[in-house]
C-alpha positions as CSV (number, residue, x, y, z in Angstrom):
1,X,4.8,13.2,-3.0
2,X,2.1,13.0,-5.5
3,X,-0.3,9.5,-5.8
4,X,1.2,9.1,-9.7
5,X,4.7,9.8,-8.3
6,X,4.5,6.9,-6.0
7,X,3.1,4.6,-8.9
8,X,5.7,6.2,-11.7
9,X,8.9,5.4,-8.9
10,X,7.8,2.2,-7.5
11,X,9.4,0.0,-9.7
12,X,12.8,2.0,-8.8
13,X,11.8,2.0,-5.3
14,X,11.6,-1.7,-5.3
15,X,14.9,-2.2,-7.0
16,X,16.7,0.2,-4.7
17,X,15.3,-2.0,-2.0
18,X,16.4,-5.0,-3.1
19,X,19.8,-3.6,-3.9
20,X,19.6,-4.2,-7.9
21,X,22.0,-1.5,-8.6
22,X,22.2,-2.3,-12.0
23,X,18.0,-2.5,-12.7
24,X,17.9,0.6,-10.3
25,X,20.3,2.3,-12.8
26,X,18.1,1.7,-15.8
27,X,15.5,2.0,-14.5
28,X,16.3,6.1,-13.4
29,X,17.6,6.5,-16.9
30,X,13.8,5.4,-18.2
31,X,12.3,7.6,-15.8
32,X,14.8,10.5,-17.1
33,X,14.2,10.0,-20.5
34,X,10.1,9.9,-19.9
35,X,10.2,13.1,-17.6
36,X,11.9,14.9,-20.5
37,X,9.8,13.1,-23.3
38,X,12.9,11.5,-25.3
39,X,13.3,8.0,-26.5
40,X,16.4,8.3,-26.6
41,X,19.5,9.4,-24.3
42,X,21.1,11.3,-27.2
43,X,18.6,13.4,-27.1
44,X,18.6,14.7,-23.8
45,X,20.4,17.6,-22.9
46,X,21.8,19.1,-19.9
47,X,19.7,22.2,-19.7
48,X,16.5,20.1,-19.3
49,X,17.7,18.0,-16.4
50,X,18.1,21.6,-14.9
51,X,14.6,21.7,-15.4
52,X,13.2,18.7,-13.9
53,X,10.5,19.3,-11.2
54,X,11.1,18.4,-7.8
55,X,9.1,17.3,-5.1
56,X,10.3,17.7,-1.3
């Protein structure tokens, strides 16, 4: 994992810890919608969630 991945999903990180299911929710759909560059959800579309880069 990347240096600005640790910074860009510790604020899910800490919700998921502190079992905030709800924040931790919201907070992936922000992180979605930034990876893909939308401001809104609308706007997202399946094919670029295929797209998504992963890290292992």
């Amino acid at each position: 994992m990347l240096v600005s991945d640790v910074n860009r999903y510790s604020k899910l990180r800490n919700y998921l810890e502190e079992k905030q299911w709800f924040n931790a929710d919201i907070e992936t759909i922000n992180l979605i919608m930034a990876i893909a560059g939308h401001n809104r959800l609308g706007e997202l579309r399946p094919e670029e969630i295929q797209k998504f880069p992963c890290n292992s």
